[in-house]
VOPAGU-2260 file (C-alpha; in pm, 1 decimal, decimal comma):
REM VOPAGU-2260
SITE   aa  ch    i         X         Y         Z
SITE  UNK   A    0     381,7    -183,2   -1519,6
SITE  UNK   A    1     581,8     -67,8   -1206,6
SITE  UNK   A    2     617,3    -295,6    -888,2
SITE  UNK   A    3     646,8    -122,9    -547,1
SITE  UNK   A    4     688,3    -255,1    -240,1
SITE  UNK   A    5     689,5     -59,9      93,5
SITE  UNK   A    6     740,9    -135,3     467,7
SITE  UNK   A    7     411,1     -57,0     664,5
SITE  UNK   A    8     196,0     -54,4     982,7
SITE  UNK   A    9     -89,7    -249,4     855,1
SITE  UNK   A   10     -87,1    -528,9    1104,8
SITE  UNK   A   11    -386,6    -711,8    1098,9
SITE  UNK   A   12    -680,8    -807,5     889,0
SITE  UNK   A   13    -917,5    -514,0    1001,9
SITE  UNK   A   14    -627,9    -298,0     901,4
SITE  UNK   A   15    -638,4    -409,7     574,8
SITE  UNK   A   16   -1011,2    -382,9     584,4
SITE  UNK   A   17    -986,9       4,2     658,5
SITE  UNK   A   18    -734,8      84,8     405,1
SITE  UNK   A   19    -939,6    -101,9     147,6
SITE  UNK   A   20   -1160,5     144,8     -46,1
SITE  UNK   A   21    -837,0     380,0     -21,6
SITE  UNK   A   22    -671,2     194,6    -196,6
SITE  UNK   A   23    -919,3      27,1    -433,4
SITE  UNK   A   24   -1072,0     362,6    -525,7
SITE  UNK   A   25    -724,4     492,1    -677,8
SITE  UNK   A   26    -808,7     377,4   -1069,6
SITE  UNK   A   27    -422,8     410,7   -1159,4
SITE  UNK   A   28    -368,4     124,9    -889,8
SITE  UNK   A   29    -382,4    -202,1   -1106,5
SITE  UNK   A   30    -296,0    -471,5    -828,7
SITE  UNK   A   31    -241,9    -430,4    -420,1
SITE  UNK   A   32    -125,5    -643,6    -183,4
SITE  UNK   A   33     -41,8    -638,5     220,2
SITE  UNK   A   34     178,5    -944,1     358,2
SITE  UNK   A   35      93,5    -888,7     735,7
SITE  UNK   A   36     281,2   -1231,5     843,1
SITE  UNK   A   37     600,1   -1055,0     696,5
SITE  UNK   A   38     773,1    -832,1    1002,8
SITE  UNK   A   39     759,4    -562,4     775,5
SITE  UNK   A   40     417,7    -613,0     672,0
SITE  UNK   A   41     501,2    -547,3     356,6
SITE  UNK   A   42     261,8    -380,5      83,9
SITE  UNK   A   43     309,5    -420,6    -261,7
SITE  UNK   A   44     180,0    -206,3    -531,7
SITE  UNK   A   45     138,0    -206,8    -915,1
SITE  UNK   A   46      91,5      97,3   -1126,2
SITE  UNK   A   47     136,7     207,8   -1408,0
SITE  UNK   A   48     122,9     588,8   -1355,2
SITE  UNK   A   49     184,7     639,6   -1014,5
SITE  UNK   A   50     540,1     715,1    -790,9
SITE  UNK   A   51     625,6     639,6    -457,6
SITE  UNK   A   52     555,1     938,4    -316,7
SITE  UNK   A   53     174,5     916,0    -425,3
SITE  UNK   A   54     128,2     579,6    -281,7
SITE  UNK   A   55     247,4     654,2      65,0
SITE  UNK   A   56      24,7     963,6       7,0
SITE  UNK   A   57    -225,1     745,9     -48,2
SITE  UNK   A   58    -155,7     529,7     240,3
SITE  UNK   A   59    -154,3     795,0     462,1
SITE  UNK   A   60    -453,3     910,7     357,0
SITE  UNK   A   61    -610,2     596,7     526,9
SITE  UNK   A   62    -412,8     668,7     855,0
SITE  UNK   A   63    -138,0     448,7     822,4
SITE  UNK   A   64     222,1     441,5     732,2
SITE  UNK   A   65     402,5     348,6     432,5
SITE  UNK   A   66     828,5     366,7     400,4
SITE  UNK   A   67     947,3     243,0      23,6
SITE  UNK   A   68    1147,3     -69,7      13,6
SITE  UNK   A   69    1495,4     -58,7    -219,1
């Protein structure tokens, strides 16, 4: 299993609310998280097939942004 973590706009509760099903619909996404008390309201991600690139895709997808965190 691969752990992400990525720095993103998701500020508040109803954020997380909207990018939800997005994210809960992608089967290849085993566990998702969004830490909006951390300044960089940080998302992390677990996979086991995806990259990077597809999760901030993904993100996207549900109108936000997501940078990757080294």
């Amino acid at each position: 299993m691969k752990s992400f973590q990525f720095k993103t706009n998701i500020q508040c509760s109803s954020c997380v609310a909207k990018v939800t099903p997005v994210l809960n619909s992608e089967k290849a996404i085993e566990h998702w998280e969004v830490d909006t008390t951390n300044k960089n309201k940080v998302l992390k991600v677990q996979t086991d097939s995806m990259n990077e690139k597809q999760i901030v895709a993904l993100v996207q997808s549900a109108g936000y942004a997501a940078e990757p965190l080294s």
